[in-house]
BALOBA-1460 file (C-alpha; in Angstrom, 3 decimals):
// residues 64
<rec num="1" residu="x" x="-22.153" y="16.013" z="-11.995"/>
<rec num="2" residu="x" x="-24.594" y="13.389" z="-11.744"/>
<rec num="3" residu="x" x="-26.048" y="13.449" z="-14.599"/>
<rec num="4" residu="x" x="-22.820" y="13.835" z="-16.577"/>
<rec num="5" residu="x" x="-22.053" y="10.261" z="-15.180"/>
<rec num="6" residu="x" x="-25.109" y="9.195" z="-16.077"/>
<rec num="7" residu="x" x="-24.851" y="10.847" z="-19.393"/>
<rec num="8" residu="x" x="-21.148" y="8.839" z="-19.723"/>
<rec num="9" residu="x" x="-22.584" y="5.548" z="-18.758"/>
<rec num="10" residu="x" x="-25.027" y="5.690" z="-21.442"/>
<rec num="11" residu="x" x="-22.375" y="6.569" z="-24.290"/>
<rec num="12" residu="x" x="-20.483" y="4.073" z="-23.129"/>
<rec num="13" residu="x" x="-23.035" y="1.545" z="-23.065"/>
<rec num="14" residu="x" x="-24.002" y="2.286" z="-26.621"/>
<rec num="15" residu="x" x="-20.431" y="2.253" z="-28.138"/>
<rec num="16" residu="x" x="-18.718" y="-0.796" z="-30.184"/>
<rec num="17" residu="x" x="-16.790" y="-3.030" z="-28.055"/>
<rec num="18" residu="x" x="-13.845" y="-2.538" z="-30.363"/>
<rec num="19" residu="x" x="-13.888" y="1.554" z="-29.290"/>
<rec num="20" residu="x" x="-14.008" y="0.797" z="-25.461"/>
<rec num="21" residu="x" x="-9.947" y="-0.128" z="-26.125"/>
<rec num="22" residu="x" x="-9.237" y="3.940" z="-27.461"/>
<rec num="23" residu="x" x="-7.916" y="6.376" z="-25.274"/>
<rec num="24" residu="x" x="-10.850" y="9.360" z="-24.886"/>
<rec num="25" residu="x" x="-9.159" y="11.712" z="-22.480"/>
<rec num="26" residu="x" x="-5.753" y="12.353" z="-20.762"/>
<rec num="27" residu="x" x="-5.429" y="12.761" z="-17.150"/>
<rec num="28" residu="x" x="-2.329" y="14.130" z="-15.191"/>
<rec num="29" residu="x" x="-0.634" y="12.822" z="-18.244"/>
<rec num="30" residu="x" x="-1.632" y="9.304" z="-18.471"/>
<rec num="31" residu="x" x="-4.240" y="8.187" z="-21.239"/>
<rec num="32" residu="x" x="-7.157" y="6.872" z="-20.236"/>
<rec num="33" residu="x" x="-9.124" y="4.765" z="-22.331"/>
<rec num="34" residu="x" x="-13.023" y="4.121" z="-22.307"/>
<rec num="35" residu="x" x="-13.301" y="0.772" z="-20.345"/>
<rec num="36" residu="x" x="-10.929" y="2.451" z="-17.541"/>
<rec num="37" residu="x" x="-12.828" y="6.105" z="-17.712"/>
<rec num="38" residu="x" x="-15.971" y="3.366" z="-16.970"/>
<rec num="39" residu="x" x="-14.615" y="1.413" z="-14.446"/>
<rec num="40" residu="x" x="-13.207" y="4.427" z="-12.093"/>
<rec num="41" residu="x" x="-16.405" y="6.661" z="-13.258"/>
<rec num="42" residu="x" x="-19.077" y="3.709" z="-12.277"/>
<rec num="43" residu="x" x="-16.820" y="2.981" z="-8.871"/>
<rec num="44" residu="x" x="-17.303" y="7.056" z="-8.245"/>
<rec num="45" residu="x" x="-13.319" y="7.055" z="-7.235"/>
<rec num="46" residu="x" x="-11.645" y="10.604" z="-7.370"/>
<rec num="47" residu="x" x="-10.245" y="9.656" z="-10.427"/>
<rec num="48" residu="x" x="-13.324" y="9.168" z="-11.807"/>
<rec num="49" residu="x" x="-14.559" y="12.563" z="-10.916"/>
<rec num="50" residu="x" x="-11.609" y="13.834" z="-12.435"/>
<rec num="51" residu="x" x="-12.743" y="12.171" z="-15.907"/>
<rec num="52" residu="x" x="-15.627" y="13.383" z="-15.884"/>
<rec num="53" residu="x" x="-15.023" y="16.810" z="-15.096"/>
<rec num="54" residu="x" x="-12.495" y="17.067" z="-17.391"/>
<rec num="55" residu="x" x="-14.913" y="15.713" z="-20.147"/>
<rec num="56" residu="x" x="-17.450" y="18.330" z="-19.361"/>
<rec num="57" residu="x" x="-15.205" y="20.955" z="-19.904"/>
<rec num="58" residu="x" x="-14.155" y="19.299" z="-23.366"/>
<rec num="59" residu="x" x="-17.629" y="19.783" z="-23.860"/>
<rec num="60" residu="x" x="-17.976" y="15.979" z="-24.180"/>
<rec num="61" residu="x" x="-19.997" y="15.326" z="-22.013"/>
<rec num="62" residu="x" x="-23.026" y="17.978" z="-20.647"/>
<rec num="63" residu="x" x="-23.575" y="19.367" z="-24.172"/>
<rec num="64" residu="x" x="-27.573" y="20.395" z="-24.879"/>
């Protein structure tokens, strides 16, 4: 799991600022854009796990 975060902090580093605003996954039916996925995922809050899980199992995230 860690380096999935690790591997989402760097995408999100190297995206436009513009794209930071667009909703990348859906969780318990709210969307959840990048700059909020990066704010809960760098804070390591439960709903940040949940992102991240749920963007490894989109394949996402964790793909070699």
């Amino acid at each position: 799991m860690i380096d999935a975060k690790a591997e989402f902090i760097k995408a999100y580093s190297n995206l436009p600022v513009p794209t930071r605003e667009e909703v990348i996954v859906v969780i318990d039916g709210k969307p959840i854009t990048w700059d909020v996925a990066y704010f809960e995922v760098s804070g390591d809050t439960q709903l940040g796990k949940k992102i991240v899980e749920k963007l490894v199992k989109m394949k996402i995230l964790g793909c070699e």
